[in-house]
N, CA, C and O atoms as CSV, one atom per row, in Angstrom:
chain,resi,resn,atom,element,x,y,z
A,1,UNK,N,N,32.227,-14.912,9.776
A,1,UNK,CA,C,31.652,-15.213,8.489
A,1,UNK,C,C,30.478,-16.161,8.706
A,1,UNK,O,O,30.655,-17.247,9.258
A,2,UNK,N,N,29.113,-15.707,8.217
A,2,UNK,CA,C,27.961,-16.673,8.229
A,2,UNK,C,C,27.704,-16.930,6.906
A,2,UNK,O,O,27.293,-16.035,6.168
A,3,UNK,N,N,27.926,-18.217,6.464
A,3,UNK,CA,C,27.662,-18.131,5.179
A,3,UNK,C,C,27.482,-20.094,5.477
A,3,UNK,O,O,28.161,-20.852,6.169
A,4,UNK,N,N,26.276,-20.345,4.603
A,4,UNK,CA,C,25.892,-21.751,4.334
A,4,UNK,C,C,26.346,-22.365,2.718
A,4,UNK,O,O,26.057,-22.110,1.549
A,5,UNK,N,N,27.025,-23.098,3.293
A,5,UNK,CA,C,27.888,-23.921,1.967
A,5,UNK,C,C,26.491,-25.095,1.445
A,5,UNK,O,O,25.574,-25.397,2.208
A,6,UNK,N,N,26.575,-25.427,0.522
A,6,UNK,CA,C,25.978,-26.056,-0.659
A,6,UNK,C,C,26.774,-27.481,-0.147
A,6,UNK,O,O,26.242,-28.552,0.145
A,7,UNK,N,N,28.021,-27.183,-0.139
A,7,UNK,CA,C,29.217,-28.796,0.004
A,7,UNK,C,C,30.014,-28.095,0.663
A,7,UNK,O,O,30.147,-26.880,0.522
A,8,UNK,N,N,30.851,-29.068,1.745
A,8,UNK,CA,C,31.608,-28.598,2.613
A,8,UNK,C,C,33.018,-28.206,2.357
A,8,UNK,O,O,33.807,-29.052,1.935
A,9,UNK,N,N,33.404,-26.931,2.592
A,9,UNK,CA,C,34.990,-26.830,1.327
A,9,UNK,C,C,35.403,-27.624,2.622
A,9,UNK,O,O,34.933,-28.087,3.661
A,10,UNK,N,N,36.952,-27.452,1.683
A,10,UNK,CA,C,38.040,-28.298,2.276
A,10,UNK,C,C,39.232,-27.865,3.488
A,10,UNK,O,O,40.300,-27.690,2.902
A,11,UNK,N,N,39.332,-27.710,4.515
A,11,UNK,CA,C,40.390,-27.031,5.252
A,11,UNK,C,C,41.156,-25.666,4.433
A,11,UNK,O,O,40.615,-24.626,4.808
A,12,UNK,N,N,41.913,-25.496,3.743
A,12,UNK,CA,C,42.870,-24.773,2.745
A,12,UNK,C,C,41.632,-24.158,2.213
A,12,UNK,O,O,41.938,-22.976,2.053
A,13,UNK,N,N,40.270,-24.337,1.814
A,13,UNK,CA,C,39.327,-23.660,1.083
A,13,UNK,C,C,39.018,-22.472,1.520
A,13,UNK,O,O,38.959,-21.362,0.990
A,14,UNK,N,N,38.688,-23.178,3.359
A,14,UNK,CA,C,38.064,-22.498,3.749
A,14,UNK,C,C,38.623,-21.410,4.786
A,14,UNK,O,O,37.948,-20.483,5.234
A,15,UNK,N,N,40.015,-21.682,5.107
A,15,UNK,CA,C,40.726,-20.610,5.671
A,15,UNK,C,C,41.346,-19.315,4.168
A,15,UNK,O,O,41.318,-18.089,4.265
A,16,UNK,N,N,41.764,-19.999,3.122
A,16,UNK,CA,C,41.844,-19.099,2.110
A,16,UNK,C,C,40.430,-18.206,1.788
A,16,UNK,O,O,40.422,-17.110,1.227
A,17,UNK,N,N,39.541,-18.756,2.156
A,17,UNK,CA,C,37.733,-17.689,2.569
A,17,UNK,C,C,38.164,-16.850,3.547
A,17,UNK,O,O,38.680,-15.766,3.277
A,18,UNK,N,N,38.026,-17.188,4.496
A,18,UNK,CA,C,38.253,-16.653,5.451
A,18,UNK,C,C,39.333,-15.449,5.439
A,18,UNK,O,O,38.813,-14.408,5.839
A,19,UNK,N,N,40.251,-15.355,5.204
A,19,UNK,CA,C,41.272,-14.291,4.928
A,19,UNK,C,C,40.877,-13.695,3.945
A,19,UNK,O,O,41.595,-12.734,3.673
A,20,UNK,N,N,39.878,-13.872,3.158
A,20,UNK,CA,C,39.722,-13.069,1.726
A,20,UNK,C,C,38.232,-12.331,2.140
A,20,UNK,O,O,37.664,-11.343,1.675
A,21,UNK,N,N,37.912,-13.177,3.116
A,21,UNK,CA,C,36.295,-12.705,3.049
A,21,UNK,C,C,35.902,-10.475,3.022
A,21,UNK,O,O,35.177,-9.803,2.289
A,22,UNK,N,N,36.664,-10.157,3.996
A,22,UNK,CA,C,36.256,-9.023,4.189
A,22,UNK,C,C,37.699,-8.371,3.562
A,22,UNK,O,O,38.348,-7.831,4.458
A,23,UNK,N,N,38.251,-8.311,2.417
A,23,UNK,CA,C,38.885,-7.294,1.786
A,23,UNK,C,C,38.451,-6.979,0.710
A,23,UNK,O,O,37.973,-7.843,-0.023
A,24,UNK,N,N,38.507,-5.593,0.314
A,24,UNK,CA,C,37.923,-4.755,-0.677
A,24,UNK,C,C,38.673,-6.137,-2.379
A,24,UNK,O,O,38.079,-6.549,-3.376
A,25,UNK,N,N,40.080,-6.367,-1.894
A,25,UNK,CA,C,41.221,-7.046,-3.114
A,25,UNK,C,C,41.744,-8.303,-2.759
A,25,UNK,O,O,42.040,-8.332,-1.565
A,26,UNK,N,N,41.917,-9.128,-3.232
A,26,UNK,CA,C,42.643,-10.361,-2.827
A,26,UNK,C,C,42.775,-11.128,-4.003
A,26,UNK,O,O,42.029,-11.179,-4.980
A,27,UNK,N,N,44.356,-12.010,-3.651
A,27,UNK,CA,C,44.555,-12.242,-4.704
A,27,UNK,C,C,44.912,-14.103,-3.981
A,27,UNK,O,O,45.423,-14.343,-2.887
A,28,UNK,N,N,44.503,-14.998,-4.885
A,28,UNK,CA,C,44.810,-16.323,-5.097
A,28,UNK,C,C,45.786,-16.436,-5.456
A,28,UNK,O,O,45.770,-16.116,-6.645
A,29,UNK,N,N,47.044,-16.809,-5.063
A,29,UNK,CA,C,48.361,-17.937,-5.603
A,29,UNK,C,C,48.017,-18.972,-4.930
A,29,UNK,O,O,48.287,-19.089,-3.735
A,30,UNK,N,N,47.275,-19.994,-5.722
A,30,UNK,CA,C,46.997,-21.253,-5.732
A,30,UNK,C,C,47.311,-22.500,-6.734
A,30,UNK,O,O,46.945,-22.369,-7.902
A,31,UNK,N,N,47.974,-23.715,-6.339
A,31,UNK,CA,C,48.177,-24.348,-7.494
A,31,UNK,C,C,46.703,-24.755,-8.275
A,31,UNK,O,O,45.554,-24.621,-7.854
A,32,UNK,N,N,47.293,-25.414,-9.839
A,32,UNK,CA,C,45.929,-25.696,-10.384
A,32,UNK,C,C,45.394,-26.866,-9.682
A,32,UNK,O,O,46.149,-27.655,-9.114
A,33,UNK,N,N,43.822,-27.042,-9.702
A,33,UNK,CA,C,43.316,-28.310,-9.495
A,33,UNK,C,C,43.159,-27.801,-7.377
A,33,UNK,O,O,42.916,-28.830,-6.747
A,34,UNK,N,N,43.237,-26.853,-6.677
A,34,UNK,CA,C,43.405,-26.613,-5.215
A,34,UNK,C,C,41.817,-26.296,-5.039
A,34,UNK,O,O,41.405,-26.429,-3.886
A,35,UNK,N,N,41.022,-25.960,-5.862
A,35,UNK,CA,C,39.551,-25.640,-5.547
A,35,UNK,C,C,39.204,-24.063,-5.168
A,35,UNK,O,O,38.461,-23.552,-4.330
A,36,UNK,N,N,40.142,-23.507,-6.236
A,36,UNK,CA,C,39.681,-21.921,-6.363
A,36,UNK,C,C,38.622,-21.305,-6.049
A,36,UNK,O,O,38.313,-20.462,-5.207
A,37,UNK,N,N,37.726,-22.290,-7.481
A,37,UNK,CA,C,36.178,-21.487,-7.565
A,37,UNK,C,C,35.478,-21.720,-6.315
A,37,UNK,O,O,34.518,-21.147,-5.800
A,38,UNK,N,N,36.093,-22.565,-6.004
A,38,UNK,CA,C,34.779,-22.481,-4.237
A,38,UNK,C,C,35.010,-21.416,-3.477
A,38,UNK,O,O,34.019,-20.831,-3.040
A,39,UNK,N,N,36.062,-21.017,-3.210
A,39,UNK,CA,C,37.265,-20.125,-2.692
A,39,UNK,C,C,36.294,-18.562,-3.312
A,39,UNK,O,O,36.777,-17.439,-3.171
């Protein structure tokens, strides 16, 4: 994944990217307040 962040996500951000990056579907079970929208 090459991608330039704006702000640096957070560990949990950025491996939940990472597993999501290249599937057609993915789904978030995340608690509230975990930093979704960066995700």
């Amino acid at each position: 994944m090459n991608y330039k962040f704006k702000t640096k996500p957070y560990g949990h951000q950025l491996t939940a990217l990472e597993k999501s990056w290249q599937k057609k579907v993915y789904a978030l079970f995340m608690e509230m307040g975990t930093g979704k929208t960066k995700v």
